[in-house]
N, CA, C and O atoms as a Tinker XYZ file with bonds, in Angstrom:
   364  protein
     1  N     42.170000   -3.094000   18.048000    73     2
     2  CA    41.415000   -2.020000   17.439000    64     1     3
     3  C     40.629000   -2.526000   16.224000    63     2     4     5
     4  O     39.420000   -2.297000   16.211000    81     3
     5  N     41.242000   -3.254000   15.098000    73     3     6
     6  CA    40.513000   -3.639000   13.963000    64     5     7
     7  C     39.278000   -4.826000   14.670000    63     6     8     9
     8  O     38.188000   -4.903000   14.103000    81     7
     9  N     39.545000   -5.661000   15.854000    73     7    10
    10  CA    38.806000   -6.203000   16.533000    64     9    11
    11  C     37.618000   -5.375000   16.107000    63    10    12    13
    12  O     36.921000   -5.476000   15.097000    81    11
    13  N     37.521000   -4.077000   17.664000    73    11    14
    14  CA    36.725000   -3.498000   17.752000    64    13    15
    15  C     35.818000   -2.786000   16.247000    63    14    16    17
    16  O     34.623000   -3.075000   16.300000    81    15
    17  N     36.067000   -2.245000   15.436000    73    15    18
    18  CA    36.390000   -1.925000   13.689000    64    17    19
    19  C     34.960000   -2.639000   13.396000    63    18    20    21
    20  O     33.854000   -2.196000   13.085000    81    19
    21  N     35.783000   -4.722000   13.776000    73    19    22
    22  CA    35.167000   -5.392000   12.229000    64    21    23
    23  C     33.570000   -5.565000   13.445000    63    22    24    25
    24  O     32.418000   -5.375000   13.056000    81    23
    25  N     33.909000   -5.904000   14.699000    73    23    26
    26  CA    32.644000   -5.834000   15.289000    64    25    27
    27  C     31.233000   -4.384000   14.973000    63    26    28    29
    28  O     30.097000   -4.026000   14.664000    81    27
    29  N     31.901000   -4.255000   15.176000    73    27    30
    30  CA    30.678000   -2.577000   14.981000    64    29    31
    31  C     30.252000   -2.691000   13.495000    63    30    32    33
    32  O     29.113000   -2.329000   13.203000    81    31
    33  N     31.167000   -3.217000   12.431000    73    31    34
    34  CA    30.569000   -3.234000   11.372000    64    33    35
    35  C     29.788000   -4.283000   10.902000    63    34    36    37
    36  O     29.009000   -4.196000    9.953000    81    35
    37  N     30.021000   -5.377000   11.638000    73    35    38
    38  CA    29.006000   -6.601000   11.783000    64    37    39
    39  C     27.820000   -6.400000   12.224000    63    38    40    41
    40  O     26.775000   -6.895000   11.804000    81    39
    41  N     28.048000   -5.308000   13.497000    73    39    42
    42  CA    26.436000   -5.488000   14.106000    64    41    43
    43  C     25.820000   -4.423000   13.226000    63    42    44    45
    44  O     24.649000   -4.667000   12.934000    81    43
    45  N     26.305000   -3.334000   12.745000    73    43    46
    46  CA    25.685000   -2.138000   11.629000    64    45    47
    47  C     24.932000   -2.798000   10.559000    63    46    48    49
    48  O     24.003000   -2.280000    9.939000    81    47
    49  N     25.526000   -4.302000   10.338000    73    47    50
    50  CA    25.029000   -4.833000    9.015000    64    49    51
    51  C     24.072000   -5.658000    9.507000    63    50    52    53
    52  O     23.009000   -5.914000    8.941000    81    51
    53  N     24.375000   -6.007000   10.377000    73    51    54
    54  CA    22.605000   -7.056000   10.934000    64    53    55
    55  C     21.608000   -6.187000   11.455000    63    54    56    57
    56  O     20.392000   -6.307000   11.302000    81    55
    57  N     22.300000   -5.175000   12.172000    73    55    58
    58  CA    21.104000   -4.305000   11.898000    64    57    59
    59  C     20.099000   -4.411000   10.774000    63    58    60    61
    60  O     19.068000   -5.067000   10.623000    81    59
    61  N     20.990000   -3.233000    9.784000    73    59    62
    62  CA    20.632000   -3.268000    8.397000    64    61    63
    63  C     19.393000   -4.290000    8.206000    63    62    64    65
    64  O     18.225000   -3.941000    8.038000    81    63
    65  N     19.840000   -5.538000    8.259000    73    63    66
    66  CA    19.388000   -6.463000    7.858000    64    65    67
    67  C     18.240000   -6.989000    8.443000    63    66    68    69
    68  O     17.513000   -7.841000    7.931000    81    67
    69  N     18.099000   -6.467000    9.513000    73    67    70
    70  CA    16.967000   -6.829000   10.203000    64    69    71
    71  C     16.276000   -5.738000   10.278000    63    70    72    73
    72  O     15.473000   -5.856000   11.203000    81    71
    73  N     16.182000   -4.662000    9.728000    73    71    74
    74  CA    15.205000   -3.277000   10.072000    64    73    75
    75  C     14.959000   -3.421000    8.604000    63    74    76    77
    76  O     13.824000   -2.988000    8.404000    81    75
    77  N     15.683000   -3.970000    7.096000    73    75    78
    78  CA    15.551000   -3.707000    5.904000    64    77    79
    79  C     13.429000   -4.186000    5.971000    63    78    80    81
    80  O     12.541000   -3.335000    6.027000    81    79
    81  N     13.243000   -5.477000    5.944000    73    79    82
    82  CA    12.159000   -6.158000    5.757000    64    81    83
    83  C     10.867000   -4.949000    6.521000    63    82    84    85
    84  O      9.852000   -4.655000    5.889000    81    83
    85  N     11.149000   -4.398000    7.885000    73    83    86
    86  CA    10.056000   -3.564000    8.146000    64    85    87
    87  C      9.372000   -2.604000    7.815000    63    86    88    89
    88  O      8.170000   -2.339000    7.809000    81    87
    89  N     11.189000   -1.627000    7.269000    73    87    90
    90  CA    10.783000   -0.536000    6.400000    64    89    91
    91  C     10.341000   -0.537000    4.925000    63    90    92    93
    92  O      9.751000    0.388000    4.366000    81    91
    93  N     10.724000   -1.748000    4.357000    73    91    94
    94  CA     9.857000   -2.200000    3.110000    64    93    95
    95  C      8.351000   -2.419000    3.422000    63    94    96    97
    96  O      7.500000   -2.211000    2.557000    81    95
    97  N      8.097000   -2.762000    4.432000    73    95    98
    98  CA     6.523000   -3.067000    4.907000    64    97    99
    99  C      5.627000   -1.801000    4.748000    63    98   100   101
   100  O      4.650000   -1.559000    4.038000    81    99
   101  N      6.460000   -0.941000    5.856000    73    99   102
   102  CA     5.887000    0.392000    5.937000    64   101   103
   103  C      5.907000    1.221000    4.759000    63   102   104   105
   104  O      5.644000    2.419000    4.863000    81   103
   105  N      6.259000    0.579000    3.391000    73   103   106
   106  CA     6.226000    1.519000    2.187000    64   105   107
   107  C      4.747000    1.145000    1.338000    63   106   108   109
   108  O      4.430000    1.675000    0.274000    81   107
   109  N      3.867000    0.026000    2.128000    73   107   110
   110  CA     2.711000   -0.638000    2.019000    64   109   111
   111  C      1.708000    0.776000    2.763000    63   110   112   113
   112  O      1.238000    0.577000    3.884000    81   111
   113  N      1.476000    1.976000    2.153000    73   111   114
   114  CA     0.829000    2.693000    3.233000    64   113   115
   115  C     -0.654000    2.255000    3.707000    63   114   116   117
   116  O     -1.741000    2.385000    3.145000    81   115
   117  N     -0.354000    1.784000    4.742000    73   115   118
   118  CA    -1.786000    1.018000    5.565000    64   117   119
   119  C     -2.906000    1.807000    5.514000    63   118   120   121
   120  O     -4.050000    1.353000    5.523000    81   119
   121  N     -2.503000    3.466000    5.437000    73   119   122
   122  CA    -3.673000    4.174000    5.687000    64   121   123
   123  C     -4.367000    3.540000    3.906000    63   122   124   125
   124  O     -5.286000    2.726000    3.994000    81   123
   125  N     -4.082000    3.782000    3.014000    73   123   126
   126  CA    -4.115000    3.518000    1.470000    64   125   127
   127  C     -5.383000    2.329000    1.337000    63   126   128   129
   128  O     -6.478000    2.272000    0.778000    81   127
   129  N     -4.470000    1.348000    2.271000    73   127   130
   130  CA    -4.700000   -0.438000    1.976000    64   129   131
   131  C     -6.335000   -0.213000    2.911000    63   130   132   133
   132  O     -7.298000   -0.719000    2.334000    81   131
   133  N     -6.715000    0.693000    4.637000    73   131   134
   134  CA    -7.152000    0.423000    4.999000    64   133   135
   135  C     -8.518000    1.346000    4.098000    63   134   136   137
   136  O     -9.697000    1.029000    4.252000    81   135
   137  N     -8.156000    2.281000    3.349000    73   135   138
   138  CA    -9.231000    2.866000    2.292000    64   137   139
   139  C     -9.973000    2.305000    1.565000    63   138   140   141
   140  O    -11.193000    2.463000    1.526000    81   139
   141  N     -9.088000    1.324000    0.667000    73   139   142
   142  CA    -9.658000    0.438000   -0.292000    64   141   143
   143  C    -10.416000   -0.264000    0.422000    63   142   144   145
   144  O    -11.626000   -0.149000    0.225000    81   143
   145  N     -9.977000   -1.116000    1.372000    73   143   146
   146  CA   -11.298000   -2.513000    2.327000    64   145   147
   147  C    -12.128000   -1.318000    2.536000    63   146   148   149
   148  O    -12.725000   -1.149000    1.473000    81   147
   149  N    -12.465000   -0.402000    3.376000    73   147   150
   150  CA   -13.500000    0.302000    3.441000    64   149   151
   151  C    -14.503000    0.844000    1.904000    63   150   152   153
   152  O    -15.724000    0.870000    1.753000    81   151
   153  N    -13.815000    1.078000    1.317000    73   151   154
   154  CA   -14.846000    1.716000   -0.044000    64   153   155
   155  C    -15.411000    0.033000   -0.243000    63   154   156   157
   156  O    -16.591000   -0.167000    0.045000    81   155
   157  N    -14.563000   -1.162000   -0.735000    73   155   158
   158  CA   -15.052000   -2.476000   -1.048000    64   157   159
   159  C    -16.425000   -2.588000   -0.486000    63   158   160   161
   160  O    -17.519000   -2.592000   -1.049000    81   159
   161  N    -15.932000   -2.719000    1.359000    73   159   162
   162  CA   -16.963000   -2.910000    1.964000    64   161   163
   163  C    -18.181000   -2.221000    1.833000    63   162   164   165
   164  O    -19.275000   -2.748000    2.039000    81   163
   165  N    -17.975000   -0.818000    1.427000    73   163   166
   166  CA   -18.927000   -0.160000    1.534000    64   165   167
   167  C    -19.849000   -0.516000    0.247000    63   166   168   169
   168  O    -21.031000   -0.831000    0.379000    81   167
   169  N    -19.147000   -0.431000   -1.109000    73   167   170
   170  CA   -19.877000   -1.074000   -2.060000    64   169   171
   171  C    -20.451000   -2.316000   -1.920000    63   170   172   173
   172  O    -21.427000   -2.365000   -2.670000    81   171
   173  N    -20.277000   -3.532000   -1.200000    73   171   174
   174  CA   -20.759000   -4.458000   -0.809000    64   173   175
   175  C    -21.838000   -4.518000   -0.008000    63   174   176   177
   176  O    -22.899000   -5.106000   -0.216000    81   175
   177  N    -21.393000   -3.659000    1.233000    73   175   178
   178  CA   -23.141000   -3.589000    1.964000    64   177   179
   179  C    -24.172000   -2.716000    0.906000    63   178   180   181
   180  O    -25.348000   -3.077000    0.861000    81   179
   181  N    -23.779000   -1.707000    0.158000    73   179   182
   182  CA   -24.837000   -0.769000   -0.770000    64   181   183
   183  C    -25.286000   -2.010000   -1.609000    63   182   184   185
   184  O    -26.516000   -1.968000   -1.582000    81   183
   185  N    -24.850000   -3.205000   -2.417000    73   183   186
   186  CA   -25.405000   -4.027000   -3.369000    64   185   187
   187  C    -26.475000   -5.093000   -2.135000    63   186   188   189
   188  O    -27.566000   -5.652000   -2.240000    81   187
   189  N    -25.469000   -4.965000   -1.045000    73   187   190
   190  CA   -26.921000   -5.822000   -0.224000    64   189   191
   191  C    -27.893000   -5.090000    0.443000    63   190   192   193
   192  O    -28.733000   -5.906000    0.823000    81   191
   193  N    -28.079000   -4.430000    0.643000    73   191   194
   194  CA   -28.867000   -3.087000    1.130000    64   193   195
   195  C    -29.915000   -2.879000    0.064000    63   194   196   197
   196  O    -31.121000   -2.755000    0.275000    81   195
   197  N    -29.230000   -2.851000   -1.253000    73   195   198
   198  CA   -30.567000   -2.476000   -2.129000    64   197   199
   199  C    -29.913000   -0.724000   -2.469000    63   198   200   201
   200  O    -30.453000   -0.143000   -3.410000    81   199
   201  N    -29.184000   -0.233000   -1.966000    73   199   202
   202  CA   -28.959000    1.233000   -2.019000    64   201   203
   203  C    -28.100000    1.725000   -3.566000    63   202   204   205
   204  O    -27.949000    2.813000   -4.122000    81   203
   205  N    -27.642000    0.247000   -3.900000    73   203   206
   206  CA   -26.708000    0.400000   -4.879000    64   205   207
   207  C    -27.579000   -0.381000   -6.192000    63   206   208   209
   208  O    -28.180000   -1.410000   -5.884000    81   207
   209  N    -27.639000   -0.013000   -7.324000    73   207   210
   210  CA   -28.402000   -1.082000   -8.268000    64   209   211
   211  C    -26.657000   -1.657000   -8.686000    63   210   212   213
   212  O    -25.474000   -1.521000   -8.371000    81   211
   213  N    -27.566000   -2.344000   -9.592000    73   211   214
   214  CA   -26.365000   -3.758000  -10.091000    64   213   215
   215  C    -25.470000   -2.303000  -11.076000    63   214   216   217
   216  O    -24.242000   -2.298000  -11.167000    81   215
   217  N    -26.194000   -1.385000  -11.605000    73   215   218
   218  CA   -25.805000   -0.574000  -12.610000    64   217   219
   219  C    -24.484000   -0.103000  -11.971000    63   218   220   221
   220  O    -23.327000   -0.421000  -12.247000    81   219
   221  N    -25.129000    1.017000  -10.740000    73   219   222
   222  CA   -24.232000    1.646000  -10.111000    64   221   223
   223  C    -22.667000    0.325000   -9.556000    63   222   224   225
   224  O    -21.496000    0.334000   -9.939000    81   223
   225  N    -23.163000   -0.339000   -8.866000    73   223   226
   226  CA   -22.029000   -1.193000   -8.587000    64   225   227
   227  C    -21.667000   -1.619000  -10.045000    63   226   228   229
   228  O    -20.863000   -2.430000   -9.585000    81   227
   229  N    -21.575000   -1.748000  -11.026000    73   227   230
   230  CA   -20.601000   -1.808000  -12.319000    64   229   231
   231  C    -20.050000   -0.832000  -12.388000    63   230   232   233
   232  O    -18.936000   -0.922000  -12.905000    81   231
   233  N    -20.330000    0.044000  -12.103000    73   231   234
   234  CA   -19.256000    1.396000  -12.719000    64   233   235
   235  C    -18.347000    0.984000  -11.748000    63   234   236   237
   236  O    -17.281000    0.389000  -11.906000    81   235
   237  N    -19.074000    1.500000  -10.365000    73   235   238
   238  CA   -17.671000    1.064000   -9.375000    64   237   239
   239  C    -16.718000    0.014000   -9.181000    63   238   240   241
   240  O    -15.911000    0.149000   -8.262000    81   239
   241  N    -16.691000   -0.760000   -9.723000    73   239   242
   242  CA   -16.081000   -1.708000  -10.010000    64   241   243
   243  C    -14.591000   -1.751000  -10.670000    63   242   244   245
   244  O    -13.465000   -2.103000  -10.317000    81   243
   245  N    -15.266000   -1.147000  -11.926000    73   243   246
   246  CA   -13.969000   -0.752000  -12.815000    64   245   247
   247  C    -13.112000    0.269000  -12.222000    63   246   248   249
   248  O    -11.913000    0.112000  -12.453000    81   247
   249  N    -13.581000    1.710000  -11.209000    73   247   250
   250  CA   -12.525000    2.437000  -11.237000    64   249   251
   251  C    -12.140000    1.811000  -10.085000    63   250   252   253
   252  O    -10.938000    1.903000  -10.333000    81   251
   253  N    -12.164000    1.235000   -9.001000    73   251   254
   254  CA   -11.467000    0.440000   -7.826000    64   253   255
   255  C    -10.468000   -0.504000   -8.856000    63   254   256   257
   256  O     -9.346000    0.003000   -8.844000    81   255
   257  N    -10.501000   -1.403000   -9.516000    73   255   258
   258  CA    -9.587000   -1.945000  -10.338000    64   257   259
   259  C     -8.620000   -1.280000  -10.889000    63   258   260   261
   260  O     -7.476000   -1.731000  -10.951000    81   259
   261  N     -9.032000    0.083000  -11.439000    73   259   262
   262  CA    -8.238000    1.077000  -12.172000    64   261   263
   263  C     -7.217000    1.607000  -10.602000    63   262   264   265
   264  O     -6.025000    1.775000  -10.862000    81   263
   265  N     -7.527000    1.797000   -9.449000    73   263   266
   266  CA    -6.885000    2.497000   -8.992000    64   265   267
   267  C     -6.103000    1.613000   -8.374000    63   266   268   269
   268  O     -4.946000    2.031000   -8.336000    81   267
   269  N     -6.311000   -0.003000   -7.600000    73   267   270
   270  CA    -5.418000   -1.357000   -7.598000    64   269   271
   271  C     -4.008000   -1.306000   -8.586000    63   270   272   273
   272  O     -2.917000   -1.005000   -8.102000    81   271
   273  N     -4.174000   -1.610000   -9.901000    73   271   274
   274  CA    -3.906000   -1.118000  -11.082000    64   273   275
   275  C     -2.946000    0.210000  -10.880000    63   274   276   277
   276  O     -1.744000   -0.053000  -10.846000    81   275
   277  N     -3.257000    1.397000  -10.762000    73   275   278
   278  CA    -2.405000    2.528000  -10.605000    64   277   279
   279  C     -1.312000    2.413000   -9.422000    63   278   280   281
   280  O     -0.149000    2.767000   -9.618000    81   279
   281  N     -1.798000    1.843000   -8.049000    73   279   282
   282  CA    -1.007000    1.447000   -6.692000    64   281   283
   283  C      0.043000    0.191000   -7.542000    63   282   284   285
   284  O      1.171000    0.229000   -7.050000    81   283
   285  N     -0.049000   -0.640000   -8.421000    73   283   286
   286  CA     0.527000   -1.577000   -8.288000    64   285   287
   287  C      1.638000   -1.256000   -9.732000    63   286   288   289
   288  O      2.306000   -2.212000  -10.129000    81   287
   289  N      1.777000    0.124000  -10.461000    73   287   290
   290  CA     2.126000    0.257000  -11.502000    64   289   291
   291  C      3.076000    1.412000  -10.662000    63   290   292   293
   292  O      4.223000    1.562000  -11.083000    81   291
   293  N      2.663000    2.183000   -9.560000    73   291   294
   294  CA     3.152000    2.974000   -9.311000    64   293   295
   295  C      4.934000    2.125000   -7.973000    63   294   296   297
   296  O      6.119000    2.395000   -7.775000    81   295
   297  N      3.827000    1.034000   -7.463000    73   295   298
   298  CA     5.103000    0.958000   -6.861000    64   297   299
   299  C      5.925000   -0.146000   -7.664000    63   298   300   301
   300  O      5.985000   -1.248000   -7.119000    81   299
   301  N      6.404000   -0.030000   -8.582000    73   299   302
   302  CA     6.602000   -1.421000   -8.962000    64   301   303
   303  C      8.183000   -0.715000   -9.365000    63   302   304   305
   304  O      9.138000   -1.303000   -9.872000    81   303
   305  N      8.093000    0.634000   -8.982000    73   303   306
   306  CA     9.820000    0.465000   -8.834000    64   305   307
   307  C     10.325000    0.544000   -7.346000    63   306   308   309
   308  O     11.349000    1.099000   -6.949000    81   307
   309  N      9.626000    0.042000   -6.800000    73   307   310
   310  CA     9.717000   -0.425000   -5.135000    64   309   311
   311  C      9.878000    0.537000   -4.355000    63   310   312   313
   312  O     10.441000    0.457000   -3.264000    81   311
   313  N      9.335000    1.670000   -4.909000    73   311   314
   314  CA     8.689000    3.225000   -3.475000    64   313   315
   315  C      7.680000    3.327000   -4.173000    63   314   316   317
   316  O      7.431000    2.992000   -5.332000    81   315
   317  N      6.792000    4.087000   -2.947000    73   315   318
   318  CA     5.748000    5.359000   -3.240000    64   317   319
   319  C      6.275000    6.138000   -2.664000    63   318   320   321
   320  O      6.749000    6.007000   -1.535000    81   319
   321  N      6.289000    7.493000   -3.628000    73   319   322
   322  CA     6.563000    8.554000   -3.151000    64   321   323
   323  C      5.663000    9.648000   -2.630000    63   322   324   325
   324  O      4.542000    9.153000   -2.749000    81   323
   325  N      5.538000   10.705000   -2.184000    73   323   326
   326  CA     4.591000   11.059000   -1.675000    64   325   327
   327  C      3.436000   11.285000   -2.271000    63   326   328   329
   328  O      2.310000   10.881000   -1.980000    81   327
   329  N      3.799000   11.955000   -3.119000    73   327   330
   330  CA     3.064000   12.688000   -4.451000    64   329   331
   331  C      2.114000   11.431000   -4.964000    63   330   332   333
   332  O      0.966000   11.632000   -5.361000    81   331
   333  N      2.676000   10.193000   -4.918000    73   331   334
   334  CA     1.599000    8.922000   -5.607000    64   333   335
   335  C      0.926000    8.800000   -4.397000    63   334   336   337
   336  O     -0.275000    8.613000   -4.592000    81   335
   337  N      1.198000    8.830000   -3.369000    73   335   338
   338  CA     0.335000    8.586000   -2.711000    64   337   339
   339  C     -0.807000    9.618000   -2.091000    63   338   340   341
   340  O     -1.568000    9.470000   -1.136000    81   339
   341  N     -0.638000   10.635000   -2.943000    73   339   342
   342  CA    -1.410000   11.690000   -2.902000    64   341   343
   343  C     -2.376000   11.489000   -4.079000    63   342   344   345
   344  O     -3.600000   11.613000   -4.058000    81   343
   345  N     -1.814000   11.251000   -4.807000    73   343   346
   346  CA    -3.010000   10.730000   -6.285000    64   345   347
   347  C     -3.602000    9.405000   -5.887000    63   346   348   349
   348  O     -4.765000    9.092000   -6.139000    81   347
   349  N     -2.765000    8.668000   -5.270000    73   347   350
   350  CA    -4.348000    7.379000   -5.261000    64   349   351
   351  C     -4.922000    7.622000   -3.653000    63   350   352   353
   352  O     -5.821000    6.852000   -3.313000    81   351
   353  N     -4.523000    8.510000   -2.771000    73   351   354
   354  CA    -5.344000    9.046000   -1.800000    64   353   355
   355  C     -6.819000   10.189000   -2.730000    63   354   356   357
   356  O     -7.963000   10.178000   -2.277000    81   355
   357  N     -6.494000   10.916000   -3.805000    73   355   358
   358  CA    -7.774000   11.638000   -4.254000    64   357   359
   359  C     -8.391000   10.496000   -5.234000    63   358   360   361
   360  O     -9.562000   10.512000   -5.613000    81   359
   361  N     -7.535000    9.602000   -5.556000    73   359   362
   362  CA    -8.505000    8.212000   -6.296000    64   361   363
   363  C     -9.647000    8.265000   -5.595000    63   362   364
   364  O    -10.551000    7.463000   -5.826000    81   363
């Protein structure tokens, strides 16, 4: 019986151990990460396009940094919770 016991609690823990690393991944919200490359990009084609002056792309600049900055202050006690990710989703 303790056989059976210490087995089940071995495989519970490699579990563990092997699902820990993914669900830390998924606290990376992709939708978030895939926002930022899009606005970048988008400021990037507007400065080559001509659509953006050098002016306008300075401003934008700083608040994309500011909101990097807010994502990286917010998870740095190792969650986002919903609510942050509701504020740097209206970023």
């Amino acid at each position: 019986m303790t056989e059976i016991i210490t087995t089940i609690f071995t495989g519970g823990i490699a579990f563990i151990l092997a699902v820990a690393p993914a669900f830390a991944a998924s606290m990376d919200n992709p939708g978030i990460q895939k926002r930022k490359a899009n606005q970048e990009r988008r400021i990037d084609q507007g400065i080559q396009s001509g659509q953006l002056t050098a002016k306008e792309a300075g401003k934008l600049e700083p608040r994309e940094t500011k909101i990097k900055h807010d994502e990286e202050r917010m998870k740095s006690d190792g969650k986002l919770t919903g609510k942050e990710r509701a504020k740097l989703t209206k970023e």
